[in-house]
C-alpha positions as CSV (number, residue, x, y, z in Angstrom):
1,X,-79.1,-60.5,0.9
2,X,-78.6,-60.4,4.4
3,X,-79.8,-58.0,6.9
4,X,-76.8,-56.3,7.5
5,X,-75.6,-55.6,3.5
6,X,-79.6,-53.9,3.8
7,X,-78.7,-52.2,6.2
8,X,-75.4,-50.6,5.5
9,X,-76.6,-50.2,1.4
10,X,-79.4,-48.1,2.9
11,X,-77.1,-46.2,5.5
12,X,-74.6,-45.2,2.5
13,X,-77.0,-43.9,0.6
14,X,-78.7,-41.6,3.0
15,X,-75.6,-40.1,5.0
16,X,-74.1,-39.5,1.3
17,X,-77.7,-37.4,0.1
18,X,-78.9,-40.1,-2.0
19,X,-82.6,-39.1,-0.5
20,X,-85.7,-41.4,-0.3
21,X,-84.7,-42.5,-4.4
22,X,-81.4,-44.1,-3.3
23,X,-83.1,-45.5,-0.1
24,X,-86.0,-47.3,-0.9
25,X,-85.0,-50.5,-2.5
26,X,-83.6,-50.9,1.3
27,X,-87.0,-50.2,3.0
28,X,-91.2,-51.3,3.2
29,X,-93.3,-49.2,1.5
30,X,-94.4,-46.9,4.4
31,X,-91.0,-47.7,6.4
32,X,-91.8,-45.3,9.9
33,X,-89.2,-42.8,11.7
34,X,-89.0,-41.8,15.1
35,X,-86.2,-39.6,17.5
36,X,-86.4,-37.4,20.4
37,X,-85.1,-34.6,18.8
38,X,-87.1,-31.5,18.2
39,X,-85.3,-30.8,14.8
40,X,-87.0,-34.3,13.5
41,X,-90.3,-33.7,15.3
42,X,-92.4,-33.9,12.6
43,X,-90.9,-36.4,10.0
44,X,-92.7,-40.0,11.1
45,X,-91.8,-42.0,7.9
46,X,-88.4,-42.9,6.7
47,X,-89.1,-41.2,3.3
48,X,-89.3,-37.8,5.1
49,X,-85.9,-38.5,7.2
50,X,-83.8,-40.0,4.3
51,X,-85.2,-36.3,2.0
52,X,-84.3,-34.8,5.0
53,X,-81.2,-35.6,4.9
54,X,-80.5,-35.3,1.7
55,X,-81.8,-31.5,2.1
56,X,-79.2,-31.0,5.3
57,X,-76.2,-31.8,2.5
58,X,-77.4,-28.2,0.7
59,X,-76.3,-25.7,3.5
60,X,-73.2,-28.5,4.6
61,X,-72.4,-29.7,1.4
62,X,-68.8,-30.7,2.8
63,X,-71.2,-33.4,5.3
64,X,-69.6,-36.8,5.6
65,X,-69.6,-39.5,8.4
66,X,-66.7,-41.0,9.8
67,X,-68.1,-44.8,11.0
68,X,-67.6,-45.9,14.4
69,X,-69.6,-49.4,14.7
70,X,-72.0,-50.9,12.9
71,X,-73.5,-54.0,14.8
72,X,-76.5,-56.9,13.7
73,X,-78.7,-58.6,16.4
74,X,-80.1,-61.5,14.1
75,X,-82.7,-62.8,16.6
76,X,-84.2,-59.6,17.1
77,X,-84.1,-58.2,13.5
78,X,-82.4,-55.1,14.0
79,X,-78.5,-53.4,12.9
80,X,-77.4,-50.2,14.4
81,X,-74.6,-47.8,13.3
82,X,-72.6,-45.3,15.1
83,X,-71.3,-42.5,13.4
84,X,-70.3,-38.9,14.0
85,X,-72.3,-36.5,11.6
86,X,-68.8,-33.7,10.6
87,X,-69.4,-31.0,8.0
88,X,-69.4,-26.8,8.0
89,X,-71.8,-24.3,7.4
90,X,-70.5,-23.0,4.1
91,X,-74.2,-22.4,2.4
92,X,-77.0,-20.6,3.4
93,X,-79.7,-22.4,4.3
94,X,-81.6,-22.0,7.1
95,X,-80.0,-19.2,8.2
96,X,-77.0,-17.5,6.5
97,X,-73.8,-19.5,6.2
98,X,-72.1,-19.0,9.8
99,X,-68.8,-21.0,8.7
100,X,-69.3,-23.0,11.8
101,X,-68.0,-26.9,12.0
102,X,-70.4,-30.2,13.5
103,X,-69.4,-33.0,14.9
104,X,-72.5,-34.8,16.3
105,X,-72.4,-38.5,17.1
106,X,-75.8,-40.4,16.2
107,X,-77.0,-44.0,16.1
108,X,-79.6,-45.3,13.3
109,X,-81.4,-48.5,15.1
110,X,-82.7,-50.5,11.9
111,X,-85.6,-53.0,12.5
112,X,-86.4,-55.0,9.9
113,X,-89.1,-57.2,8.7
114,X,-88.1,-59.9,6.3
115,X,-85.3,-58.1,4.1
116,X,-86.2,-54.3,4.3
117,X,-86.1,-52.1,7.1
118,X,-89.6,-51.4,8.3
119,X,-88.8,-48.7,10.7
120,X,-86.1,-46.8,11.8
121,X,-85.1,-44.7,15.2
122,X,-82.2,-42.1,15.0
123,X,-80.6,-41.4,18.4
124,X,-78.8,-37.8,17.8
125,X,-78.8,-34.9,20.4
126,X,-80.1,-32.4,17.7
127,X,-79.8,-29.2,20.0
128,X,-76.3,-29.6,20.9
129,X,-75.7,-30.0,16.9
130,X,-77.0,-26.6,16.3
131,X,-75.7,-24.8,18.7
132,X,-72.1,-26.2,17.3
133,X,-73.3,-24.9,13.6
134,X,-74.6,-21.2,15.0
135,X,-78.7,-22.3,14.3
136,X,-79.6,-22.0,17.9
């Protein structure tokens, strides 16, 4: 399987709240995380992100992406999507439902290591995203 199938198996199945079950096959054991984004501070592995994820589809259950690229640099190991994050506040969760809409554009960068992804970085401005759903 190459990279890229990898990488857009695993990209399905955490932007559709598939969580770290329906990820894994995709990543190392111990797969890291990083993004400047304050709401992500403290998830480091890509377990954590993909159950986060999967957690964010409670209070946005209407959350889809709409795919703008998805690219593979072979000699460097790595595939990146661009998507934009769209769903409304329609549950409560971590504040009550405010009925408010998202649209947040974000980029995964995927670097693998043989077959699986061995870390991950999400590129997402997090506090413009909340201030669109009423969280901030």
């Amino acid at each position: 399987m190459s990279i890229e199938t990898t990488a857009r198996e695993f990209f399905e199945a955490c932007e559709t709240g598939k969580g770290w079950e329906g990820c894994k096959g995709c990543c190392h054991q111990g797969a890291t995380f990083s993004a400047q984004a304050d709401a992500l501070a403290d998830i480091s592995t890509l377990e954590g992100y993909a159950d986060w994820m999967k957690g964010l589809l409670t209070p946005i259950p209407d959350g889809h992406y709409e795919l703008k690229s998805f690219s593979t640099d072979a000699d460097r190991g790595v595939v990146t999507a661009f998507a934009v994050f769209h769903g409304t506040h329609s549950v409560d969760g971590p504040v009550p439902a405010t009925g408010n809409k998202v649209a947040a554009d974000y980029v995964y960068a995927m670097e693998f290591e043989g077959e699986k992804i061995r870390h991950m970085t999400k590129i997402w401005n997090d506090g413009h995203s909340l201030k669109q759903l009423g969280w901030a």
